[in-house]
N, C-alpha and C positions, 0 to 999 in steps of 0.2 A: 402082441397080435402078429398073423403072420401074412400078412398082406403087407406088401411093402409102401402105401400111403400108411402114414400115421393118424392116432384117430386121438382127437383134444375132446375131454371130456368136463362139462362145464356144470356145477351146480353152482344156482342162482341167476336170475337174470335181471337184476340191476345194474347199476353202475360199473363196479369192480369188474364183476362176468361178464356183460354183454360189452365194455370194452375192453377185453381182452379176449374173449371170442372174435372182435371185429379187429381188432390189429394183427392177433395171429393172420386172420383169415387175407386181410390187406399184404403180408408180406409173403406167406405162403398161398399157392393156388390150391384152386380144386383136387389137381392130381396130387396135391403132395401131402395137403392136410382135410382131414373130415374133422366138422367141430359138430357135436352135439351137445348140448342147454338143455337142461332140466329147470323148468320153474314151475312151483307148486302156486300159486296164484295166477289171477286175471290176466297180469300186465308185467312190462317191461319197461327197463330204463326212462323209469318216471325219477320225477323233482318230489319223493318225501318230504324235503324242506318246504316247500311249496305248500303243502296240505292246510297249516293254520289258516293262510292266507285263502286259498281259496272256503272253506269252511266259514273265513270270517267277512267273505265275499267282494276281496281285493282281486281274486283270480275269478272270474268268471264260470271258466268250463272245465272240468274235471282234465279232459282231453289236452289242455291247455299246457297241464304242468308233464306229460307221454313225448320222450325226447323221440322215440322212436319202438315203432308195435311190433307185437309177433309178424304179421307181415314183412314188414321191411326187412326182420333180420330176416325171415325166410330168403326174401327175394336176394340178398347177400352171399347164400349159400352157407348158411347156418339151419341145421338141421335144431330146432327149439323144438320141444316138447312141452306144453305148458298142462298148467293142473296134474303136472307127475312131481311128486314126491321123493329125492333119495333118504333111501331107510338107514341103509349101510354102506360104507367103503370099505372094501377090501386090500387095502395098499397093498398086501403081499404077494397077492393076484392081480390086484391090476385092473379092477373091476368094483363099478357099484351098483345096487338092487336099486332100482326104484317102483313106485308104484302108482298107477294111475288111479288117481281121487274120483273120475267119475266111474270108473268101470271097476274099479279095486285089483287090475288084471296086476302081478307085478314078474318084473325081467330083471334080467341081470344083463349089461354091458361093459364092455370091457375098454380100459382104455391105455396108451404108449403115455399120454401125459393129462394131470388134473388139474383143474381150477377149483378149490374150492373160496367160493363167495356169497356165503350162507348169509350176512350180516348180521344184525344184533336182534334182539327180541326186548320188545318193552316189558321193563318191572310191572309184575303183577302181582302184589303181595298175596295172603294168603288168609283175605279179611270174608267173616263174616257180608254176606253180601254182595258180595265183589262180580260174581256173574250176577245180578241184577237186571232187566230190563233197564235200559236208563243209563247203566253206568260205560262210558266208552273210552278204549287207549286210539289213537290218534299214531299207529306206525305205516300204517299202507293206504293205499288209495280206498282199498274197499273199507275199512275203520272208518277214515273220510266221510264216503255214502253213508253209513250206516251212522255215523252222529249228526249226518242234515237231515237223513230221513227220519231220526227221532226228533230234532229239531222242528221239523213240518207240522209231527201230528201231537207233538206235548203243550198243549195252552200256558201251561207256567212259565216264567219268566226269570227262575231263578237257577242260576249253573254255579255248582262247588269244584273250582279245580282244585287237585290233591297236586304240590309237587310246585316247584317256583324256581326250577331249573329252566333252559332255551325252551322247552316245549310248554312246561306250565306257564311261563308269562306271555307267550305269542299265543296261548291258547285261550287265557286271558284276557288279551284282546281281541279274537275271535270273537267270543262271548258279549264284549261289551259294542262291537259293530254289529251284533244283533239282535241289541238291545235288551241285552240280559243282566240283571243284578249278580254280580260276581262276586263269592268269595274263593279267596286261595288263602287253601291251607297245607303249611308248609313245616315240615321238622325241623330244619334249619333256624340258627336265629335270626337270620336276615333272609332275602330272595338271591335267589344266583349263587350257590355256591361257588361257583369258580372264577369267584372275585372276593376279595376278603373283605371280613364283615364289616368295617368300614365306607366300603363302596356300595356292598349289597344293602348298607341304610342309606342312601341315595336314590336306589332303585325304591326301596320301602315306599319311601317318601311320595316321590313321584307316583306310585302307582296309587295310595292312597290318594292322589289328590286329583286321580284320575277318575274316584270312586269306586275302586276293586278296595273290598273288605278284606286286610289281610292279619291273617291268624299266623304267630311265627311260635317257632319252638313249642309246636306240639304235633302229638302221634294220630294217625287216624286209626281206629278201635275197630269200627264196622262200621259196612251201609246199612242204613235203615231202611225197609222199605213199607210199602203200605196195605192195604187188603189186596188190594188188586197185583201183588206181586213187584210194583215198579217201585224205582228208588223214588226216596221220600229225603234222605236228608244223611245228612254223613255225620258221625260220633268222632268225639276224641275222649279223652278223660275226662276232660273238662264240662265238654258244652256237646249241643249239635245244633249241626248248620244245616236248615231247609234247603231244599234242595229236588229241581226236577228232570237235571240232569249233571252227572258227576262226568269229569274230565280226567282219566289220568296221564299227569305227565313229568313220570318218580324218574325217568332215564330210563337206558338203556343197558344191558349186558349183552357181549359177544356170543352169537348163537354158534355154540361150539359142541354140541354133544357127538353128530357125528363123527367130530376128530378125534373126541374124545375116547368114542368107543373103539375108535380105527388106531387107538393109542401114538396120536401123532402130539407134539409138544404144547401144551399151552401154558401162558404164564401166568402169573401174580393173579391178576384182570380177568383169565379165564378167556383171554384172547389167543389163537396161533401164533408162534412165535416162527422169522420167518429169518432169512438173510437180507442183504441189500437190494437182491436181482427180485424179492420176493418167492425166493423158492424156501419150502416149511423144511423146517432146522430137522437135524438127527437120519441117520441112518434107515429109520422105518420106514423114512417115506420111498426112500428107493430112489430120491434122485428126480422121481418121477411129479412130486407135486409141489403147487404153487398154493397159493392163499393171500387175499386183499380185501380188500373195503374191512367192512366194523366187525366181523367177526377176526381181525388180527392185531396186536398190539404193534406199536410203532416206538422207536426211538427218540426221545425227547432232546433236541441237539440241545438242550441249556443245561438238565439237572442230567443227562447222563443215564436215563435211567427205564425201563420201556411203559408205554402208557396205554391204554385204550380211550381212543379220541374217536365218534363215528360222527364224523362228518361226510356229505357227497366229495367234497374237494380233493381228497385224499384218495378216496373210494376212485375215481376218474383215474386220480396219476395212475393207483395201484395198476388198475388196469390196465390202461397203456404199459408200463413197464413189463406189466407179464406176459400182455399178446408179445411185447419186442420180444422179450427172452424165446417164447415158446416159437415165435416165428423165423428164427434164426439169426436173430440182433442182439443186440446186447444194453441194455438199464440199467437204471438201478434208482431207489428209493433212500436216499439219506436220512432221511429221520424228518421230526416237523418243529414247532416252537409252542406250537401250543394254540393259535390264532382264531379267535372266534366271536365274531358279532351279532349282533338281535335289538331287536326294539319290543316296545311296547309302549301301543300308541304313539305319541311323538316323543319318545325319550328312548337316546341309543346307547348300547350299551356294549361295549368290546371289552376284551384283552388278549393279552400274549406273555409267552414268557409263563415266569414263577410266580405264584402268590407270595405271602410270607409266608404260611405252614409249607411250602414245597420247599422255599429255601432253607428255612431250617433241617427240611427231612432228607434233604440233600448234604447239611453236614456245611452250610454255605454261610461266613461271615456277609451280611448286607446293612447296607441303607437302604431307608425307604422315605421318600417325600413325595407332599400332595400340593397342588397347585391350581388357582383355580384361575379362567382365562378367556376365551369368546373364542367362537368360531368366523367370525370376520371383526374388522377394524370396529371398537367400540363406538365410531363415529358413524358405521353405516347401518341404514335398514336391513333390520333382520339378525342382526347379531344376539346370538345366545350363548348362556354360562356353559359350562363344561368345566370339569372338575378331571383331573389327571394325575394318575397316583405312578410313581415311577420306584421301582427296586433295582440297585447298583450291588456289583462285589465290593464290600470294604476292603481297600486297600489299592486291588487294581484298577477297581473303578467299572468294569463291565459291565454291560444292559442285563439285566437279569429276570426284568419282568414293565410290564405295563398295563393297567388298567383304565377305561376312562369310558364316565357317564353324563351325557351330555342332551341338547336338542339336536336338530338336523347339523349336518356337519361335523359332529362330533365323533361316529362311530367308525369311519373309513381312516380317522388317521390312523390307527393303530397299526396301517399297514405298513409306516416307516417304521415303529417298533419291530415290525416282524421283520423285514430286510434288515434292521442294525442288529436284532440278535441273529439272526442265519451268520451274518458277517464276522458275529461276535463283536463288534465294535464298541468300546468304550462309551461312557457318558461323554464324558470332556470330546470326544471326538465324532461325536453325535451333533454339540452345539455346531459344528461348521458344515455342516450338510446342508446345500443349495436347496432347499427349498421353495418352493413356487411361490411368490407373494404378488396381492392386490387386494384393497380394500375388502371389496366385494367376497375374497375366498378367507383371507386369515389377516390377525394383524403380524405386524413390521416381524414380530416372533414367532412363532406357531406356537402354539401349547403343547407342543411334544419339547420341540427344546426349547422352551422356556422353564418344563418340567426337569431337562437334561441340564440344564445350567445348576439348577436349584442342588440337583444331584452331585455336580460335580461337587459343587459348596460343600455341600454333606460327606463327600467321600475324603476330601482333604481336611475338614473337622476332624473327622476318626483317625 
């Protein structure tokens, strides 16, 4: 550009984008930086994690889960443009087309430095059915609306979630706080993939006996639907399941096409591949672009290896880190561990770290032991089981992974797993961490190292 303010050019305005539009714009002023946002939707820097929960009407007001509207960033000095689409980036130029969704008009601007923070787009297979009336994905606010508002006016009372990953089982129980007959069917042989299937028949368990119907280790074929054009019940090989309204919640993939056309790096995952400070890897970009939240893969500090993880938590650092860079500071994003929690109904479910297929696909000799334990002193009201599965390195002994399914209280400890693998810290050396004790919160052990003790045993067995 040849005005000497710089002009920051932003696609997306969730999390990733809007803060990293808002830290640029905090370190840099008016005169020295112009930020412009593109977001092709409604809304802004909303809580998507949030959606189950309000859907299954723990959250009240739509508005509730909106960190902050088009408004505010305007009033920030954030030029947003919302319901505009970018089509294409032209990294070599220095410029992207976008196009307005309600007028169709489309322009080209130019920009000194990019954010892309497209995020990820939910799996929509490519089934018989699948646009149906009736059938809904759960990734934005307006999905949101548009599953209460078929909720409103459908009288049937029977919902099929597809998928028994974090979205499928919180959507799950959406469902069943609405008093809907729920089956989830799942391709997996357990629920939760990313807990090995040992843990995820804990989850099974529990959620059957919450009365969610679930179907594991099978394919879904097609929707079926009825005269009237709306879904009626969803196919596998096997069977089909009634149904009058279908939930998908298969995951997510990195929404990457425009990088891709713009020939910028993505990996294995199909995610940006970026450096530390979040500036996207290779020479194409010119130096000039950034990329974060779930359209980027991330470093996995345990197996060494890059991941696509899309969570908000991330999606926040990223952004922070890239306003600093672009605003004249300096970040940087080290990588993550893996860390991630969920319930359904009153049973919580975390991990971190490796499963056992990671560690093996990392080429990684381990232990692995399971322990079962209470979340307060067995002697006080309120104490529940919780079941803790821990993976060590054979030989040195290193934290390598953690799993654990439990009632209330269960699902937050996994955050000293996540602090001991950031640290890298040994099992053996995990048992002597001060942990907080009192009747009331844990007993005399915690279940994390009483798991870590068990471990050590195991690692000086081998």
């Amino acid at each position: 550009m040849s005005s000497t303010r710089e002009r920051l050019v932003v696609i997306g305005g969730d999390a990733a984008g809007m803060s990293a539009a808002s830290q640029a714009r905090r370190l840099k002023g008016q005169d020295e930086l112009e930020v412009v946002a593109f977001e092709r939707g409604h809304f802004t820097s909303y809580s998507a994690c949030g959606i189950p929960y309000w859907v299954g009407g723990d959250v009240e007001e739509r508005d509730d889960l909106i960190a902050r509207t088009p408004e505010q960033h305007r009033e920030r000095g954030i030029d947003l443009r919302m319901r505009t689409e970018v089509t294409r980036i032209d990294a070599a130029g220095r410029r992207v087309l976008a196009r307005d969704l309600e007028s169709g008009e489309e322009s080209w601007t130019a920009y000194d430095k990019l954010v892309i923070a497209t995020g990820a787009r939910p799996i929509r297979p490519a089934l018989p059915g699948i646009d149906a009336p009736g059938v809904h994905g759960v990734q934005t606010l307006d999905d949101g609306q548009a599953l209460l508002d078929t909720l409103a006016r459908t009288p049937g009372r029977r919902a099929v979630v597809i998928g028994a990953g974090y979205i499928g089982v919180e959507m799950a129980e959406a469902m069943i706080n609405r008093g809907y007959e729920v089956t989830v069917v799942n391709r997996g042989k357990e629920p939760m993939s990313t807990l090995d299937p040992d843990m995820g028949r804990l989850v099974h368990d529990a959620m059957t006996g919450m009365g969610i119907a679930m179907v594991n280790d099978a394919e879904v074929t097609k929707i079926l639907t009825g005269d009237d054009g709306r879904v009626r019940a969803v196919a596998t090989e096997d069977a089909e399941y009634p149904a009058d309204v279908v939930v998908l919640g298969i995951g997510v993939r990195p929404e990457t096409a425009l990088a891709r056309e713009a020939g910028l790096p993505l990996g294995e995952h199909g995610g940006l591949l970026t450096d530390l400070a979040m500036r996207v890897r290779g020479d194409t970009a010119g130096g000039a672009v950034w990329a974060g939240g779930d359209c980027v893969e991330v470093l996995d500090l345990v197996s060494g290896r890059e991941r696509h993880i899309a969570l908000g938590t991330h999606a926040n650092k990223h952004g922070q880190i890239i306003g600093s860079n672009v605003g004249g500071g300096y970040a940087t994003f080290p990588g993550v561990v893996g860390t991630a929690v969920s319930k359904v109904c009153d049973l919580e479910i975390a991990r971190t770290g490796l499963r056992e297929k990671d560690a093996r696909a990392a080429g990684l000799q381990f232990v692995a032991v399971t322990i079962e334990s209470t979340s307060r002193a067995g002697y006080y009201p309120g104490a529940a089981l919780m079941t803790v599965k821990m993976l060590a390195e054979r030989r040195t002994g290193r934290l390598l992974g953690v799993q654990i399914v439990g009632r209330e209280g269960a699902g937050k400890r996994v955050d000293v797993a996540a602090v001991a693998l950031t640290a890298r810290m040994t099992v053996e050396q995990m048992t002597a961490l001060d942990l907080g004790y009192a009747p009331p919160f844990s007993p005399v052990w915690d279940p994390v190292l009483v798991a870590a003790r068990k471990a050590v045993t195991a690692v000086r067995a081998g």
